[in-house]
ZADO-791265 format. One record per residue: residue number from 1; residue in three letters; x negated, y, z of N, C-alpha, C, CB in turn. Coordinates in nm, 4 decimals. Each point is the difference from the previous one (the first is absolute). Last residue first. Glycine has a CB too. Layout:
% residues N
R   n res      nc1      nc2      nc3     cac1     cac2     cac3      cc1      cc2      cc3     cbc1     cbc2     cbc3
R NUM ALA        X        Y        Z        X        Y        Z        X        Y        Z        X        Y        Z
...
END
This chain:
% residues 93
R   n res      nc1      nc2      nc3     cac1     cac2     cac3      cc1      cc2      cc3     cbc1     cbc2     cbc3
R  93 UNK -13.7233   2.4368   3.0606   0.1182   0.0421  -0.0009   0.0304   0.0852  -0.1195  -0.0085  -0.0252   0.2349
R  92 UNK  -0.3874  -0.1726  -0.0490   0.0656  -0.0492  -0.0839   0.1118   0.0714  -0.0532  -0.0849  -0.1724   0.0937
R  91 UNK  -0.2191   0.2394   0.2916  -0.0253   0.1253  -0.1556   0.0800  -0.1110  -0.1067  -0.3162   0.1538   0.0339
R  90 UNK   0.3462  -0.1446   0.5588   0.0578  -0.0851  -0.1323  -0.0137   0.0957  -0.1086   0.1815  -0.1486   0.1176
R  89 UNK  -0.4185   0.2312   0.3715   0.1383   0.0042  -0.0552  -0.0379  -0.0301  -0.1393   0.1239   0.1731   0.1600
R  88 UNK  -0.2171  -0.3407   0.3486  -0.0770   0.0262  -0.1213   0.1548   0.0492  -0.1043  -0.2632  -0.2172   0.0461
R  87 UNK   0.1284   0.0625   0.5096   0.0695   0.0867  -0.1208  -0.0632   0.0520  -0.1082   0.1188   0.0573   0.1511
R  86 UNK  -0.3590  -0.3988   0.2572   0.0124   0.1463  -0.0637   0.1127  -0.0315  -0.0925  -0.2571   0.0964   0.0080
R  85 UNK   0.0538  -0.4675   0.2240   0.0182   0.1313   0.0726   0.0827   0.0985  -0.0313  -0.1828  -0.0388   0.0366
R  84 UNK   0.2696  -0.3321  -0.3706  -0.1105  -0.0127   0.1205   0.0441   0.0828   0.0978  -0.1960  -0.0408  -0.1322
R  83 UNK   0.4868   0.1315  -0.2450  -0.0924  -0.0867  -0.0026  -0.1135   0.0007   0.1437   0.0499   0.0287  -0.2806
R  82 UNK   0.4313   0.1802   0.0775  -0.0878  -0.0282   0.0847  -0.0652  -0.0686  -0.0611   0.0946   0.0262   0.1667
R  81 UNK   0.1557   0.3093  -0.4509  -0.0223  -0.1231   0.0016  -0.0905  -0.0438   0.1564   0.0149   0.0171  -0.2993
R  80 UNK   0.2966   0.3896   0.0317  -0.1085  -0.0317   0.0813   0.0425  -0.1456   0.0331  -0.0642   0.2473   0.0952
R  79 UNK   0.3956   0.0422  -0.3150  -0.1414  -0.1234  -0.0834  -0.0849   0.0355   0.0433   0.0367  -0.0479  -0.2043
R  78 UNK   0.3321   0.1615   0.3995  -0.0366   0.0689  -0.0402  -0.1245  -0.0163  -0.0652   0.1412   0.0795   0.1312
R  77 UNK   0.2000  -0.3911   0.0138   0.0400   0.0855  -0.0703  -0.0978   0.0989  -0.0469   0.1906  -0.0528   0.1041
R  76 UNK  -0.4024  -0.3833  -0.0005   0.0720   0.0635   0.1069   0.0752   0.1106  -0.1128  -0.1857  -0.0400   0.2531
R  75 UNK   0.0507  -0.4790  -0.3214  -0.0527   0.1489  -0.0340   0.1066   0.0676   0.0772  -0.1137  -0.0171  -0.2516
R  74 UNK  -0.0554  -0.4311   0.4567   0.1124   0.0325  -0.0773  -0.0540   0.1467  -0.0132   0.2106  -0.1746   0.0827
R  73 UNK  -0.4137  -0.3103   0.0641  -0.0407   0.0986  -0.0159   0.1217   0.1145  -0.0845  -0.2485  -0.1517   0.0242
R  72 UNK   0.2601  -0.3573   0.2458  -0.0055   0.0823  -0.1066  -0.0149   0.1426   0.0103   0.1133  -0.1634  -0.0740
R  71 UNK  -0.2717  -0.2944   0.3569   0.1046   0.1134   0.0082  -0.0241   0.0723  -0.1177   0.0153   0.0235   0.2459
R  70 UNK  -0.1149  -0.4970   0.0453   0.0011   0.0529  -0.0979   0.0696   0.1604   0.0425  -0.0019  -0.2572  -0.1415
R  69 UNK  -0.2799  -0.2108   0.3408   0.0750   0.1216   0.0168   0.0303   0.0721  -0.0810  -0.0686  -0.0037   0.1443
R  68 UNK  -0.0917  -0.5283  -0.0285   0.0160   0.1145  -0.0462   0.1141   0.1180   0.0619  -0.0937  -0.1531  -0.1867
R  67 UNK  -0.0283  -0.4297   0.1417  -0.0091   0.1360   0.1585  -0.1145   0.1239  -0.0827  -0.0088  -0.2237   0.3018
R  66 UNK   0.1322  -0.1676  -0.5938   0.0787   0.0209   0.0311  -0.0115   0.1273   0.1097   0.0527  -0.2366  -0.0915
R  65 UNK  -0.3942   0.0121  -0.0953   0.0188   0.1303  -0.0879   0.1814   0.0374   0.0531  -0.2093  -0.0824  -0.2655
R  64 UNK  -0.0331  -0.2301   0.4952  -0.0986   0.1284   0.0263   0.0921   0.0638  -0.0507  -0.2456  -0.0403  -0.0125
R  63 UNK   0.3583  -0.4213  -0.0787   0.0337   0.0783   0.1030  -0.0392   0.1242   0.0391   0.0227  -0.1782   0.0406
R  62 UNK  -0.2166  -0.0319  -0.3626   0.1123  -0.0049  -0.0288   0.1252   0.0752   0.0724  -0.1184  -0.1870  -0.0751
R  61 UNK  -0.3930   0.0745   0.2160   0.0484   0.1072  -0.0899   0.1157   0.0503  -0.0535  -0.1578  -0.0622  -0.0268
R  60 UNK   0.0787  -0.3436   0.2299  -0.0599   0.0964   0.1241   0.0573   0.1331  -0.1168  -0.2842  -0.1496   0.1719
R  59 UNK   0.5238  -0.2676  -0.3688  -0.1431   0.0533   0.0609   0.0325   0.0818   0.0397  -0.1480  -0.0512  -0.1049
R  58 UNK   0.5465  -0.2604   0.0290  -0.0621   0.1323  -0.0196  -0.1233  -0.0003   0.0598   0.2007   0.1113  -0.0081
R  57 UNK   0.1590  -0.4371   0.1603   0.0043   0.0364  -0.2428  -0.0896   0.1127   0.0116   0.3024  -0.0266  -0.1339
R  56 UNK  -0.2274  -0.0922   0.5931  -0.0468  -0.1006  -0.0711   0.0078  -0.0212  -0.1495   0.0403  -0.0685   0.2004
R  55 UNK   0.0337   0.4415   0.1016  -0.1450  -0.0306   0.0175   0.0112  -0.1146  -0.0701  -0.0756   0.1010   0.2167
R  54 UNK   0.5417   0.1280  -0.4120  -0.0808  -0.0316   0.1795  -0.1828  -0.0108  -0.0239   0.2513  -0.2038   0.1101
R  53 UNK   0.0541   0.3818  -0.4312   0.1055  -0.0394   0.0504  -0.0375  -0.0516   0.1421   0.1002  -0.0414  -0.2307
R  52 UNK  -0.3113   0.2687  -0.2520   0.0094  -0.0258   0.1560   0.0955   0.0390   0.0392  -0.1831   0.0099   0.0447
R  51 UNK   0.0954   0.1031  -0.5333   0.0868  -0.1280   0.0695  -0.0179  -0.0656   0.1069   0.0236  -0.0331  -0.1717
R  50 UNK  -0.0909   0.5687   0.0526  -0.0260  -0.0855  -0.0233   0.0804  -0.1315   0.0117  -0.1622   0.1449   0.0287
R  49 UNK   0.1872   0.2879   0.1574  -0.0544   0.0383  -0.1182   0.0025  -0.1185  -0.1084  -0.1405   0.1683   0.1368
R  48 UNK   0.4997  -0.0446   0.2871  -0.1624  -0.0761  -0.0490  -0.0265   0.0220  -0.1291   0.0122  -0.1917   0.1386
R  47 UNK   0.3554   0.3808   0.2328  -0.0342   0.0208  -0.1546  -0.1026  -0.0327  -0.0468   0.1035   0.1452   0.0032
R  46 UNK   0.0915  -0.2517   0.4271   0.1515   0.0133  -0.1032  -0.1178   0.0562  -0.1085   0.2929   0.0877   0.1672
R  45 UNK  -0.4947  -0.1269   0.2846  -0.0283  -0.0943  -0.0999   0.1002  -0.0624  -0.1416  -0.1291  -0.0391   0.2267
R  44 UNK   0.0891   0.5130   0.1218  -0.0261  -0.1664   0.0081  -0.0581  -0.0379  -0.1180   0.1909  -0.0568   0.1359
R  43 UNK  -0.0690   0.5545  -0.1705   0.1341  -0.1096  -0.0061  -0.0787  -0.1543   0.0263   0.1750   0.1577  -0.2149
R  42 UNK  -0.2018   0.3885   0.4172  -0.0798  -0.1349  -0.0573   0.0767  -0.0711  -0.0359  -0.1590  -0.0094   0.1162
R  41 UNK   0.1270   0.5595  -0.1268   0.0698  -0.0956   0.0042  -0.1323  -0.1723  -0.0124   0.2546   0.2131  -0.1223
R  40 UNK  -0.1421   0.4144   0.0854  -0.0934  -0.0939   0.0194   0.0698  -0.1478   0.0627  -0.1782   0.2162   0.0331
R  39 UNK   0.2306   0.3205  -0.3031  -0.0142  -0.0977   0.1405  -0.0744  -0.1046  -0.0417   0.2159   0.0413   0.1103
R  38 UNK  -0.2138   0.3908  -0.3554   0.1607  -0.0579   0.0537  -0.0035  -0.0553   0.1005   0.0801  -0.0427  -0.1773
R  37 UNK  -0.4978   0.3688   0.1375   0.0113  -0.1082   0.0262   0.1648  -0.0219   0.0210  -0.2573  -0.0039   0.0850
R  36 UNK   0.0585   0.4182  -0.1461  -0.0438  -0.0566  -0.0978   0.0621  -0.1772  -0.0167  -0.2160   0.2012   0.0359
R  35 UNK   0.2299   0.0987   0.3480   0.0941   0.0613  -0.0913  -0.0282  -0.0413  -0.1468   0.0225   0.1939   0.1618
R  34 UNK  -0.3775  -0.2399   0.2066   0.1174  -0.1028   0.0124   0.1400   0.0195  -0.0662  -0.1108  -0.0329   0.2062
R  33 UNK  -0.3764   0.1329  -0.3932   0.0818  -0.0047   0.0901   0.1887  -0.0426   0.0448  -0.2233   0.1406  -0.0330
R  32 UNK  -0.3878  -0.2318  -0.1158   0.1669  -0.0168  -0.0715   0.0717   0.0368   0.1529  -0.0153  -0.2447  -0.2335
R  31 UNK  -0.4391   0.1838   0.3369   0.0425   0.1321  -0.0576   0.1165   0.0068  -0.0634  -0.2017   0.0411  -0.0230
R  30 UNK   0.0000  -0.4033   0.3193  -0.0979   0.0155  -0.0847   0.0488   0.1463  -0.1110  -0.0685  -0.3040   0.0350
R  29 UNK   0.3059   0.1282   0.3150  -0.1195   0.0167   0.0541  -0.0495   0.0446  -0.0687  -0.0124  -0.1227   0.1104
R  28 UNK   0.4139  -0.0603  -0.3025  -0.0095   0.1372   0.0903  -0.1019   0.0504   0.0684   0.1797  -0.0495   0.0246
R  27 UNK  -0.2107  -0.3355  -0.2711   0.0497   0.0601  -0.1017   0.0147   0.1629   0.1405   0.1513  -0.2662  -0.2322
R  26 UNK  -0.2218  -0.1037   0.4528  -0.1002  -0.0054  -0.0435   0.0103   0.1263  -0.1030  -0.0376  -0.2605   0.0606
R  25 UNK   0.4597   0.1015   0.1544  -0.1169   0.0641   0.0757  -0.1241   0.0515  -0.0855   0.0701  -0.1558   0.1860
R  24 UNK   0.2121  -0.0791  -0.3748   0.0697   0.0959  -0.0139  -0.1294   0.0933   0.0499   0.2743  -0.0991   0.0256
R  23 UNK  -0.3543  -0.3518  -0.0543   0.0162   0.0676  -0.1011   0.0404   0.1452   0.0379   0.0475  -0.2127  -0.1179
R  22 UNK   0.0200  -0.0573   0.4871  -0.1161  -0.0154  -0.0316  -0.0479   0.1036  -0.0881   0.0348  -0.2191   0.0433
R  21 UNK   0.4127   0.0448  -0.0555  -0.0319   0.1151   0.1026  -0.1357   0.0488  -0.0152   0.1517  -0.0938   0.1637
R  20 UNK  -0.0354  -0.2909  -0.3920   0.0584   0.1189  -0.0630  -0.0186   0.1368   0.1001   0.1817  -0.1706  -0.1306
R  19 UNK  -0.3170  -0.2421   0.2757  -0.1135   0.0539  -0.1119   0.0225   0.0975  -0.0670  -0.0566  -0.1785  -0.0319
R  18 UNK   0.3563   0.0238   0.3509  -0.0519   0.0485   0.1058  -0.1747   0.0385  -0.1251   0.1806  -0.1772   0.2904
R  17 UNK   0.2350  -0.0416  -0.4535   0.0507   0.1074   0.0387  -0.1382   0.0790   0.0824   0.2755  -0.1162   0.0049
R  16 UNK  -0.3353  -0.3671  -0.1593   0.0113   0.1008  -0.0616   0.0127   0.1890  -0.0069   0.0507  -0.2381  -0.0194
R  15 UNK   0.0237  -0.1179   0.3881  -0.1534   0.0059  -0.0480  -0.0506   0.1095  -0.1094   0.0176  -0.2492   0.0453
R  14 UNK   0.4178   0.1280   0.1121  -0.0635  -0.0053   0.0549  -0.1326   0.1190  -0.0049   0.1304  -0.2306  -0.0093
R  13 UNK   0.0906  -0.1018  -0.2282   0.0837   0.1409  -0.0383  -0.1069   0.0951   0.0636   0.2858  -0.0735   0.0144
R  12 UNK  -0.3851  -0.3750   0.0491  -0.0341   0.0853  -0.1230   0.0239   0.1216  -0.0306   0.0158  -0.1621  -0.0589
R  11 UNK   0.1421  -0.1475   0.4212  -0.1376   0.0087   0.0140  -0.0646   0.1421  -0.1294   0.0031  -0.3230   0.0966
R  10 UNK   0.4527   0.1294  -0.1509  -0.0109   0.1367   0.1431  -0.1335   0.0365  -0.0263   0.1480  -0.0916   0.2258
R   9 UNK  -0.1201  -0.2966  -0.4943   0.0927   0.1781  -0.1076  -0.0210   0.0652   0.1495   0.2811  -0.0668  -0.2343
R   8 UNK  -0.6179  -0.2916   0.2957   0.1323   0.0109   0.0188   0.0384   0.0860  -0.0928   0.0007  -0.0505   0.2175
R   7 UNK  -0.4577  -0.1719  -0.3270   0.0870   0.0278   0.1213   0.1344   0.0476  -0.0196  -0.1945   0.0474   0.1016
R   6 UNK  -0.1549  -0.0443  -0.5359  -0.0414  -0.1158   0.1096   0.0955   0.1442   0.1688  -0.3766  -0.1864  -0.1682
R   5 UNK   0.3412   0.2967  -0.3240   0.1294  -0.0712   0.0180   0.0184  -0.0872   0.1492  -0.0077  -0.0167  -0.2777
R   4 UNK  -0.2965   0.5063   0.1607   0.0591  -0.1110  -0.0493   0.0696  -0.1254   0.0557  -0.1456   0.0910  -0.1119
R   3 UNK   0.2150   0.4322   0.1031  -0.0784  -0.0820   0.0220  -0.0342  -0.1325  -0.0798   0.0632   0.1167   0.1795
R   2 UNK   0.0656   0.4753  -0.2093   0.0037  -0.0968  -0.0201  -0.0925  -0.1158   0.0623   0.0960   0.1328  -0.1622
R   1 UNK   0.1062   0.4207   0.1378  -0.1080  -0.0938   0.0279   0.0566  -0.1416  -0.0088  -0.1208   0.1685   0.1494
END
């Protein structure tokens, strides 16, 4: 999870770490399980999307697109693929 640039690196880390938690939670509530999930991490305001640097070079928006969460989706050995709720298995293969 990610913020943007406005307050401290603590304030942020912070902050971050607790959307990355957040995430996890939500992903486990909602049916992914937790043997699905490497982990989970916030890094602040160390990876901006953009050239915000504070509230004063950047619109409202600018800043928005910075406070994110990301996570990649990885094929599992047995080319089952999560998606959503449900396990779906992979006719690509």
């Amino acid at each position: 999870a990610h913020t943007d640039p406005v307050g401290s690196h603590a304030y942020n880390d912070n902050l971050s770490e607790r959307r990355a938690k957040s995430t996890y939670e939500y992903l486990i509530d909602h049916g992914v399980p937790k043997e699905h999930i490497v982990s989970y991490k916030g890094y602040g305001k160390r990876k901006l999307i953009n050239h915000c640097t504070s509230k004063r070079d950047c619109t409202d928006e600018e800043l928005e697109l910075n406070r994110r969460t990301e996570f990649p989706i990885i094929r599992m050995k047995s080319g089952r693929i999560f998606s959503g709720t449900s396990a779906v298995t992979d006719s690509s293969k």
